[in-house]
N, C-alpha and C positions, 0 to 999 in steps of 0.2 A: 834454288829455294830463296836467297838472300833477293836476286832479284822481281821475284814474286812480293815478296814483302815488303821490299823498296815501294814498287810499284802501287800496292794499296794505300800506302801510307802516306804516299805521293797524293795519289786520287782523292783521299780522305781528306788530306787538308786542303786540297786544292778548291773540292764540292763545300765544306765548311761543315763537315759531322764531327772534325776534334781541330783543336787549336793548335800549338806548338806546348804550351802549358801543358797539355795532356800527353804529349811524350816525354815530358820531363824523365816522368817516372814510370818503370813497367811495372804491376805485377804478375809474377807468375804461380799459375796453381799446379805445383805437382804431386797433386793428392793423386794414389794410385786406390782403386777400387779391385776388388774382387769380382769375378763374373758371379753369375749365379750358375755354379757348379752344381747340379744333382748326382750323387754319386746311384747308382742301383741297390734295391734292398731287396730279399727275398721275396715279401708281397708283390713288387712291382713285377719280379719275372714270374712270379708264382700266376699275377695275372695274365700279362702277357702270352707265355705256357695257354690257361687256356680258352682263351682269346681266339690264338690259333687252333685251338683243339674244337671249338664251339663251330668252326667255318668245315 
């Protein structure tokens, strides 16, 4: 993995997309997010139910 990262970082300032100035400093975002979780509610299988009951 290091050397994947090496390698862009290499590329990047080689092509001239960042300077050395801009690896000074990293930020990192470790914001974790929740999925969108739907849990099941009676309606939901209550339709379901006859959904298949309809066929």
């Amino acid at each position: 993995m290091n050397a994947i990262l090496n390698s862009t970082i290499i590329t990047a300032l080689n092509s001239g997309f960042i300077n050395k100035k801009e690896c000074e400093e990293v930020i990192v975002d470790t914001t974790i997010m929740e999925k969108n979780i739907s849990y099941p509610t009676v309606l939901q299988i209550v339709s379901c139910i006859n959904a298949l009951l309809a066929d």
